[in-house]
Each structure stands twice: as structure tokens, then as C-alpha cells.
PDB file as gemmi writes it, atoms N, CA and C in Angstrom:
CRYST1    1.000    1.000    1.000  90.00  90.00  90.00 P 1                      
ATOM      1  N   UNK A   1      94.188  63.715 114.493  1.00  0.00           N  
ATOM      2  CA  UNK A   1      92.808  63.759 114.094  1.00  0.00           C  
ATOM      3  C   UNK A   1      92.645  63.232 112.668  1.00  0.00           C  
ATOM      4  N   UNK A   2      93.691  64.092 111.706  1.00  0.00           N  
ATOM      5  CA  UNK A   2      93.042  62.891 110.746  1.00  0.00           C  
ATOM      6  C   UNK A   2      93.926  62.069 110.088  1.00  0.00           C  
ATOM      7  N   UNK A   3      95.075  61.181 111.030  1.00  0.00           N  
ATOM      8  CA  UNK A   3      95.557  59.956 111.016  1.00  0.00           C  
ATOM      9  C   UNK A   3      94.262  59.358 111.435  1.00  0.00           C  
ATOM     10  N   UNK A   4      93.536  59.653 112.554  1.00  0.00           N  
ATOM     11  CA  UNK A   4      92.562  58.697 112.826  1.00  0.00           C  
ATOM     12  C   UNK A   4      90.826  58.606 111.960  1.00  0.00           C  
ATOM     13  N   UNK A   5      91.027  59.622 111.018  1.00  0.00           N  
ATOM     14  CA  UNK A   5      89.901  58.892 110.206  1.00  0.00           C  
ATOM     15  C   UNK A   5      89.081  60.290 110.794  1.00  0.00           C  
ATOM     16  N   UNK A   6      89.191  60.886 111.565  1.00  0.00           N  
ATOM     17  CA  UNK A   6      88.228  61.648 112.411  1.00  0.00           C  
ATOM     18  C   UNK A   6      87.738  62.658 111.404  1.00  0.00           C  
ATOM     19  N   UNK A   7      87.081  64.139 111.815  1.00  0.00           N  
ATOM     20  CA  UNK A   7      86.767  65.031 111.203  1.00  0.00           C  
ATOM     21  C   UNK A   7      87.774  65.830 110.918  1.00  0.00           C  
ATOM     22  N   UNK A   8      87.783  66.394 110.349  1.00  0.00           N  
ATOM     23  CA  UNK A   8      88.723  67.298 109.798  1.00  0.00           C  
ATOM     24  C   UNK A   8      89.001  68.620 110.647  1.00  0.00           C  
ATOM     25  N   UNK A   9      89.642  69.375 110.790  1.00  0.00           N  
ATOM     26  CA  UNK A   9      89.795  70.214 111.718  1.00  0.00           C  
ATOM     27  C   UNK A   9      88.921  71.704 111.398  1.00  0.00           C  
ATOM     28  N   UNK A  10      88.442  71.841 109.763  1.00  0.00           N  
ATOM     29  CA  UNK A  10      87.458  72.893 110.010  1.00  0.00           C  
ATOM     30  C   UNK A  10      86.651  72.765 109.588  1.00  0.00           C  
ATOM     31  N   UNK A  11      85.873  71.428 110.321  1.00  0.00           N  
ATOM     32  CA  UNK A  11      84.285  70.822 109.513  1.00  0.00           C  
ATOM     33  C   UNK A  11      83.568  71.743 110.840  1.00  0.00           C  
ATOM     34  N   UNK A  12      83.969  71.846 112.340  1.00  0.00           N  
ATOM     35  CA  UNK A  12      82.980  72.644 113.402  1.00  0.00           C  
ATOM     36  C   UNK A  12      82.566  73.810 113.516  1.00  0.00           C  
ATOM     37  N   UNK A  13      83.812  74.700 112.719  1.00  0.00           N  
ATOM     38  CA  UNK A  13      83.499  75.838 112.995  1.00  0.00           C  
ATOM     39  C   UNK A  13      81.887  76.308 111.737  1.00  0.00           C  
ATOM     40  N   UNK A  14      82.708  76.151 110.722  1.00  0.00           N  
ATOM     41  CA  UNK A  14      81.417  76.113 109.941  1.00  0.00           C  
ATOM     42  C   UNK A  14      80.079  75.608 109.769  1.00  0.00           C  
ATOM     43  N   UNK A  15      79.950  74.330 110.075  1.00  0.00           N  
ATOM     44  CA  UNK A  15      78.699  73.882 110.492  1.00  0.00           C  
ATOM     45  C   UNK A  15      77.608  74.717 111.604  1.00  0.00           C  
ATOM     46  N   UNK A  16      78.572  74.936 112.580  1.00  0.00           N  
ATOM     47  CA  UNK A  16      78.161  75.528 113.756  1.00  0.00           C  
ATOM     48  C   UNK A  16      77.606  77.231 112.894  1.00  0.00           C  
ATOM     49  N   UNK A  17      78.500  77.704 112.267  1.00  0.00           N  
ATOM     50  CA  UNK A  17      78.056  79.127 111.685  1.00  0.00           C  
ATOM     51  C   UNK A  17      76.570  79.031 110.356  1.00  0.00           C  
ATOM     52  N   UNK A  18      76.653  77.656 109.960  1.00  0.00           N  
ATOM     53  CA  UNK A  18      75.672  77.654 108.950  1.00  0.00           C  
ATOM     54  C   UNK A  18      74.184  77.227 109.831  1.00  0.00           C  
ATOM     55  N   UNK A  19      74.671  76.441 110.860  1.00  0.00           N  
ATOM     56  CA  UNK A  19      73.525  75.927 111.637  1.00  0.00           C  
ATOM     57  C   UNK A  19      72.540  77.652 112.164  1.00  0.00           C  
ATOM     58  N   UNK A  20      73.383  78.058 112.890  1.00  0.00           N  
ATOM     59  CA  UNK A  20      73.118  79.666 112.980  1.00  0.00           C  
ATOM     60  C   UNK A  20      72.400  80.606 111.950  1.00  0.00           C  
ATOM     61  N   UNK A  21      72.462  80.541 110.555  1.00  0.00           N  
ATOM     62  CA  UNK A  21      72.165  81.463 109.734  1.00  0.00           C  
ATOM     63  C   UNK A  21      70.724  80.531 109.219  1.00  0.00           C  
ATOM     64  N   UNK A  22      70.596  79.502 109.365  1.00  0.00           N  
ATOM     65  CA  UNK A  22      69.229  79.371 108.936  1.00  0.00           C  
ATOM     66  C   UNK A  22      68.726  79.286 107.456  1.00  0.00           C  
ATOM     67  N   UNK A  23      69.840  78.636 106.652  1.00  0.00           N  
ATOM     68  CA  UNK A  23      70.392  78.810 104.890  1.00  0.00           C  
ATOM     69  C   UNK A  23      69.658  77.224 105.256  1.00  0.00           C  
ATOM     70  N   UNK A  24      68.677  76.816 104.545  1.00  0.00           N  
ATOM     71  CA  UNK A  24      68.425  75.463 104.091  1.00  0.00           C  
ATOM     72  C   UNK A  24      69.343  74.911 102.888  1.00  0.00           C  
ATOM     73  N   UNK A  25      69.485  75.429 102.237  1.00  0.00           N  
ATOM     74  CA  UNK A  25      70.154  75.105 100.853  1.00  0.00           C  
ATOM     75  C   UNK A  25      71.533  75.145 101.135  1.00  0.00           C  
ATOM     76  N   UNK A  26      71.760  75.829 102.109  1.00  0.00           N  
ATOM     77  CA  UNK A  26      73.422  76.402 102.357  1.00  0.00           C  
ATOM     78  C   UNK A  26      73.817  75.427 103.295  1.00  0.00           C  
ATOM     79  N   UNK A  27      73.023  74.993 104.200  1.00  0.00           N  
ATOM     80  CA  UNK A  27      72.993  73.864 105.407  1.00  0.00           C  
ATOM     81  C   UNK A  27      73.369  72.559 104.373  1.00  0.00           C  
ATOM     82  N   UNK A  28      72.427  71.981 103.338  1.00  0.00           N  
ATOM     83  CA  UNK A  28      72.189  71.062 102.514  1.00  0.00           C  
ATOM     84  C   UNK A  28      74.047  70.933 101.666  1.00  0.00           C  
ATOM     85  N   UNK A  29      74.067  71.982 101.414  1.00  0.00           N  
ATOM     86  CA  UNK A  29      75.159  71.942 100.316  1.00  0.00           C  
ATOM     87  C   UNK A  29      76.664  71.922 101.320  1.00  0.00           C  
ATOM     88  N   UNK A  30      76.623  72.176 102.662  1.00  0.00           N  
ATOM     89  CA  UNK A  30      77.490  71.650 103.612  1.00  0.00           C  
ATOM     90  C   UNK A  30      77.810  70.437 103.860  1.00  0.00           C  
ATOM     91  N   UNK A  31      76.697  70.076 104.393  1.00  0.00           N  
ATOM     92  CA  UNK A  31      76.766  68.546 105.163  1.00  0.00           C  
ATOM     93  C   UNK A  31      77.142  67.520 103.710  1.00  0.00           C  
ATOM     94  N   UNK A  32      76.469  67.820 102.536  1.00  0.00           N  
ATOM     95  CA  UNK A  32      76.780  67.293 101.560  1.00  0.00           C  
ATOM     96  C   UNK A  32      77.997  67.072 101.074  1.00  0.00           C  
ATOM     97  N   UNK A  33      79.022  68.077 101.456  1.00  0.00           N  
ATOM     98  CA  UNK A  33      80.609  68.713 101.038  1.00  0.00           C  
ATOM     99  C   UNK A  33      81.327  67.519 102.002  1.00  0.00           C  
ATOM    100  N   UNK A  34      80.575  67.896 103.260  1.00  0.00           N  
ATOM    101  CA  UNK A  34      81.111  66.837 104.397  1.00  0.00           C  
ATOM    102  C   UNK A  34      80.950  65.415 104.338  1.00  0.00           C  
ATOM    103  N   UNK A  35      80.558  65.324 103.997  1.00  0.00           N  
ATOM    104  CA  UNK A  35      80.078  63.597 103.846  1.00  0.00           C  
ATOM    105  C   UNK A  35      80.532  62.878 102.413  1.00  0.00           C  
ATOM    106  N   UNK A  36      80.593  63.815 101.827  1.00  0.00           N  
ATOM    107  CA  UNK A  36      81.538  63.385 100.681  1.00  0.00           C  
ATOM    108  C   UNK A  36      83.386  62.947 100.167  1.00  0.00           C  
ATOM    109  N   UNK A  37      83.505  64.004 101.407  1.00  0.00           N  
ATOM    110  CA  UNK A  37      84.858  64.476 100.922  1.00  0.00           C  
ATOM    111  C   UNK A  37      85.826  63.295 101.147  1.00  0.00           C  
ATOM    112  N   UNK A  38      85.827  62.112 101.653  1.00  0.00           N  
ATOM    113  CA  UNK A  38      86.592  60.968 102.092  1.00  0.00           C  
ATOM    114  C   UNK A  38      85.970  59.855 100.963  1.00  0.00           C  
ATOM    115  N   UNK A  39      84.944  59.566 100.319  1.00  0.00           N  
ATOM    116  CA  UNK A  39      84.898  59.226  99.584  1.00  0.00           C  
ATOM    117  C   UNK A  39      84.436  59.152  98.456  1.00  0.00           C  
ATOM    118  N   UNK A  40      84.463  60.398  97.983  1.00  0.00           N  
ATOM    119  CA  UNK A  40      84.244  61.119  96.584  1.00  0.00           C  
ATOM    120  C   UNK A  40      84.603  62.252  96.498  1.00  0.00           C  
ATOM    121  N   UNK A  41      85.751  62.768  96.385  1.00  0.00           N  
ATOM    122  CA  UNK A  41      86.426  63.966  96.604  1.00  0.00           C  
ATOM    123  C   UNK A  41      85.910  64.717  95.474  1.00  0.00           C  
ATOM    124  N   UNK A  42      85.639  64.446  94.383  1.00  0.00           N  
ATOM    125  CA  UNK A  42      85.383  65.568  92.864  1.00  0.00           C  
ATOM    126  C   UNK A  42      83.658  65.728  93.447  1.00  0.00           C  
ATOM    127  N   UNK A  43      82.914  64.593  94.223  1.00  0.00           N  
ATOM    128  CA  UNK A  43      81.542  65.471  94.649  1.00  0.00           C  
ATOM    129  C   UNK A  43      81.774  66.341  95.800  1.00  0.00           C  
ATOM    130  N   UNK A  44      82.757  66.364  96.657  1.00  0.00           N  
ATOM    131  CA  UNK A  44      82.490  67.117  97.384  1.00  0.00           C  
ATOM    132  C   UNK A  44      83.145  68.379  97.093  1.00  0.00           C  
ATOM    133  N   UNK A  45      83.884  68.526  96.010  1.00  0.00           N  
ATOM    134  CA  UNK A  45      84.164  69.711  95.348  1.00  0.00           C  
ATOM    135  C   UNK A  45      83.231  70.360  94.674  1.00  0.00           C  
ATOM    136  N   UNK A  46      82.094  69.495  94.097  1.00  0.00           N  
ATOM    137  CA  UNK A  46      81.283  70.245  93.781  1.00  0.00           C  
ATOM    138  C   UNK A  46      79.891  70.668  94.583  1.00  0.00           C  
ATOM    139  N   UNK A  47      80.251  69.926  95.476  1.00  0.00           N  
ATOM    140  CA  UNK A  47      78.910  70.222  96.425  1.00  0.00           C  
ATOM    141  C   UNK A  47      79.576  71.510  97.115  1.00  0.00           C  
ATOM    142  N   UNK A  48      81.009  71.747  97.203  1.00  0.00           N  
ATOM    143  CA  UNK A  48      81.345  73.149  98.042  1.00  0.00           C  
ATOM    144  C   UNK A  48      80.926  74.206  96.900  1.00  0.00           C  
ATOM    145  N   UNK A  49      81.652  73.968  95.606  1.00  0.00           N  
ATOM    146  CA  UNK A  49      80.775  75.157  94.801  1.00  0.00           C  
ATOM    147  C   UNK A  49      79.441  74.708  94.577  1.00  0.00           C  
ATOM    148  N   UNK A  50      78.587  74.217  94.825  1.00  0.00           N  
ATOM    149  CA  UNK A  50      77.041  74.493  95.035  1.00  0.00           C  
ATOM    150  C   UNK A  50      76.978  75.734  96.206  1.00  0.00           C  
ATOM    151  N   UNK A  51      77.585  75.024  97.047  1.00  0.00           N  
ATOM    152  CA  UNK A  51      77.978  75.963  98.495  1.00  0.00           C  
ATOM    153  C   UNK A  51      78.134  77.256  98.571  1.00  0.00           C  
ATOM    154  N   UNK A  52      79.265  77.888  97.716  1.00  0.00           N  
ATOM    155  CA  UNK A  52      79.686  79.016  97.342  1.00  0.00           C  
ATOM    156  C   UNK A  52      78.698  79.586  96.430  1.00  0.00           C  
ATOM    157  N   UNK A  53      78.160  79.241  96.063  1.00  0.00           N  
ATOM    158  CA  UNK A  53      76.679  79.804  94.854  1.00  0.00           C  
ATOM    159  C   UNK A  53      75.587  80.091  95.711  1.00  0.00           C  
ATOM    160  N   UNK A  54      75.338  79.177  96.031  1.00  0.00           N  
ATOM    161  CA  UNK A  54      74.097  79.266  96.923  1.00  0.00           C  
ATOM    162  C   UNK A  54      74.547  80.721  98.087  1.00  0.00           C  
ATOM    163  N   UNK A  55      75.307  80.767  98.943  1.00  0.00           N  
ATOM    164  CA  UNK A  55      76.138  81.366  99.830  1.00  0.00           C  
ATOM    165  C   UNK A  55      75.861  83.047  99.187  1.00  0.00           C  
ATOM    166  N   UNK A  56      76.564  83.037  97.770  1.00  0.00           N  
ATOM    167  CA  UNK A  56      76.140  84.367  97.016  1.00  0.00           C  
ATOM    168  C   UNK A  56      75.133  85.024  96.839  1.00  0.00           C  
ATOM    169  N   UNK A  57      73.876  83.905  96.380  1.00  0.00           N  
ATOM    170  CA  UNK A  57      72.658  83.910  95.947  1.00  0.00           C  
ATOM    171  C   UNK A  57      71.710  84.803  97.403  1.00  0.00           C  
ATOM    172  N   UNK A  58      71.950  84.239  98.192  1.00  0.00           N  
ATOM    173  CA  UNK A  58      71.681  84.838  99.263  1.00  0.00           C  
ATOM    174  C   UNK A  58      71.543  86.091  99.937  1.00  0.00           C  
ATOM    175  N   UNK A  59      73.148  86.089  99.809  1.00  0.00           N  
ATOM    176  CA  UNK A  59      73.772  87.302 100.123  1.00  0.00           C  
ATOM    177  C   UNK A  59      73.083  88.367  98.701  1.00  0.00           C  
ATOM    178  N   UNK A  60      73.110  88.481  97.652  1.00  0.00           N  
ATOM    179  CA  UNK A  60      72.323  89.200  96.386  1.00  0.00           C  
ATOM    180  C   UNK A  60      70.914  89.290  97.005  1.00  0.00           C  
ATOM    181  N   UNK A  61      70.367  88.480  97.184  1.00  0.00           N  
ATOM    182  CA  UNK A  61      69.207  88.081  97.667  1.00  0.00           C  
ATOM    183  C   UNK A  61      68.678  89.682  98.645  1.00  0.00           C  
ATOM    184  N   UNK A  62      69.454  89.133  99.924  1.00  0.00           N  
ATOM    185  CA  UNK A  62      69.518  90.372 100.699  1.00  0.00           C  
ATOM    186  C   UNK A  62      69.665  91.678 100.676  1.00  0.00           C  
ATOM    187  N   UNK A  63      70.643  91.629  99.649  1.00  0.00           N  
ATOM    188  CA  UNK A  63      70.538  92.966  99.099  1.00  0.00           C  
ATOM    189  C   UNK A  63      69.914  94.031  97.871  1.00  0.00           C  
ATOM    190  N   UNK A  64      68.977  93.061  97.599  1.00  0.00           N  
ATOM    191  CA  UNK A  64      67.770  93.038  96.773  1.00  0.00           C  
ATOM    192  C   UNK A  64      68.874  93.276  95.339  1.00  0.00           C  
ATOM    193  N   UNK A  65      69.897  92.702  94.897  1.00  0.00           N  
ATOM    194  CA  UNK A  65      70.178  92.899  93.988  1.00  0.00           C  
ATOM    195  C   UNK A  65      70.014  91.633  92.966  1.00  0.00           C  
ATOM    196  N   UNK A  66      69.985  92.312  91.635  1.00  0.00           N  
ATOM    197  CA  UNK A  66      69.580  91.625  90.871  1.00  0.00           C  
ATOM    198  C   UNK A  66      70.402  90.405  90.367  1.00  0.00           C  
ATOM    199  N   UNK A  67      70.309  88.885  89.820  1.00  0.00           N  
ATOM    200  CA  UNK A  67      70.941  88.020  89.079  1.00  0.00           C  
ATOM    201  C   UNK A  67      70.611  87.348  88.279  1.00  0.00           C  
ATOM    202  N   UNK A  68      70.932  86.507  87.373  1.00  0.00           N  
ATOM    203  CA  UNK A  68      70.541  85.716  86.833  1.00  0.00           C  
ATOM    204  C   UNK A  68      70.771  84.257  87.527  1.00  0.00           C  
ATOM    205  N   UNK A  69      69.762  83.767  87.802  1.00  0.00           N  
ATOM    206  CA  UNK A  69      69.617  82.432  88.345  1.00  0.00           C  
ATOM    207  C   UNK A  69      70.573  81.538  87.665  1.00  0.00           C  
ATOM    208  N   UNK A  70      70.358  81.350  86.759  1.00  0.00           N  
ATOM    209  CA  UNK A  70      71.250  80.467  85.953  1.00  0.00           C  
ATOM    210  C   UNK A  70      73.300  80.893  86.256  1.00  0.00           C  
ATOM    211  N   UNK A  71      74.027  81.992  86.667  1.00  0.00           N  
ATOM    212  CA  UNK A  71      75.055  82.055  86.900  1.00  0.00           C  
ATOM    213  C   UNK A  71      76.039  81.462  87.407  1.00  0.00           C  
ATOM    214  N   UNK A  72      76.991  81.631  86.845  1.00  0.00           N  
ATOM    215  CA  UNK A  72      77.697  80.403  87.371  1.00  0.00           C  
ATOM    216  C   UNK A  72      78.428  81.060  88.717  1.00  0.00           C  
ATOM    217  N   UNK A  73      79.574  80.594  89.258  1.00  0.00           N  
ATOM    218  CA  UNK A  73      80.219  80.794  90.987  1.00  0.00           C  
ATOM    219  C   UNK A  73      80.946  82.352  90.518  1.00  0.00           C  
ATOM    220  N   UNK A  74      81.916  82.217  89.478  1.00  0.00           N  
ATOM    221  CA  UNK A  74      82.625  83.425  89.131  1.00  0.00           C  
ATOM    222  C   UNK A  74      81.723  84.997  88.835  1.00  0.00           C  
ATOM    223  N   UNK A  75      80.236  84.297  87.796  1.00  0.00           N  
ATOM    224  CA  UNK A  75      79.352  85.574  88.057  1.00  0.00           C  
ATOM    225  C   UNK A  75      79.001  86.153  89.053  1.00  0.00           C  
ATOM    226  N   UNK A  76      78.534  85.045  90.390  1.00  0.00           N  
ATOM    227  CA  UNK A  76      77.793  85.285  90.907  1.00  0.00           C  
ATOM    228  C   UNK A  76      79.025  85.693  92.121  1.00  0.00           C  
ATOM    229  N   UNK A  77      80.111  85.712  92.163  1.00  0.00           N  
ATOM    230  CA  UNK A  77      81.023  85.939  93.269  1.00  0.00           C  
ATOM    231  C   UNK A  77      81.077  87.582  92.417  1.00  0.00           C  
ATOM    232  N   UNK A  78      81.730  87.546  91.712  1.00  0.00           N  
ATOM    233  CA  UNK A  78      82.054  89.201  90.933  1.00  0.00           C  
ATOM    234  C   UNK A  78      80.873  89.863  91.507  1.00  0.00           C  
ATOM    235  N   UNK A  79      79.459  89.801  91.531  1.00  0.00           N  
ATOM    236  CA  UNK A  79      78.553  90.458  91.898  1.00  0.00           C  
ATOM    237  C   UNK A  79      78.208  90.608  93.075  1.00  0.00           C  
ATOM    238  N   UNK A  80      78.314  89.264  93.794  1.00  0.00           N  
ATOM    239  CA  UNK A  80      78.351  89.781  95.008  1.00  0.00           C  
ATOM    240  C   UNK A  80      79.854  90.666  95.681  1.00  0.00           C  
ATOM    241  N   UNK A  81      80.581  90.296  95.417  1.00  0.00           N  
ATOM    242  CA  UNK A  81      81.927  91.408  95.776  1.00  0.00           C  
ATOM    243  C   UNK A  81      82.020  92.646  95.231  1.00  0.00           C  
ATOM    244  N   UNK A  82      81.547  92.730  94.223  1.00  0.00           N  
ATOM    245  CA  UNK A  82      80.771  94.395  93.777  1.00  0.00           C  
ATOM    246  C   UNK A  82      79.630  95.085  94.166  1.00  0.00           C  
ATOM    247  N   UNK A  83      79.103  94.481  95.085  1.00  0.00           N  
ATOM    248  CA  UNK A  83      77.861  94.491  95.813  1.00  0.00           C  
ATOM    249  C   UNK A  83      77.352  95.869  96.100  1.00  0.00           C  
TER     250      UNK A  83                                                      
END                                                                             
């Protein structure tokens, strides 16, 4: 699969789980990760931590807890894992 250029072996499962949750931003910051990653590897590193932020933001979101918008992945992961 990817001698031949193809997808990567865990671009389905996730897509398929983000398609499900109904995250516009989280959907956005996927396909973005994906489409990058073969030829711009440092954007699609950062489009996954957009990913992982956004992903948090959410999850805080839901749990009506508080953040600062502006946080970066490490704030906003510590808080949500202290949740």
C-alpha cells in the first residue's frame, strides 16, 4: 500500500470516526493533515496539531470547562486530561 503511493493504512479509520462526530473544524484540520502529508510533511504536522487543539477545544467545550482560546496543544491537552 504504500510502495504504491496509496493511502496510508490509518487515514480510514479516522476519517470515518471524524465523519461521524460532526467536528467541522476537526473534519477541516483532518483532510488537511491528509492531503498534505506526501507533499509537505512540516504542514501536515501542523495541520495534525491544529487537529489535536481543535479535538481538545471541543472536548472542554462539552464539558463546559473553561480555556483560554489563545492556548497552545500542551495547555489545552493538560486540561483536557485533567478534565
Amino acid at each position: 500500500m504504500l510502495e504504491a503511493g496509496a493511502a496510508s493504512p490509518g487515514d480510514d479509520a479516522p476519517t470515518e470516526m471524524l465523519d461521524r462526530l460532526d467536528w467541522n473544524e476537526v473534519q477541516a484540520a483532518w483532510r488537511k493533515a491528509l492531503e498534505r502529508k506526501s507533499t509537505d510533511p512540516d504542514g501536515a504536522i501542523t495541520a495534525a496539531r491544529t487537529l489535536l487543539e481543535s479535538v481538545c477545544k471541543h472536548l472542554l467545550d462539552e464539558a463546559n470547562a473553561p480555556y483560554d482560546p489563545k492556548a497552545d496543544l500542551p495547555k489545552l491537552y493538560g486540561l483536557t486530561a485533567n478534565g
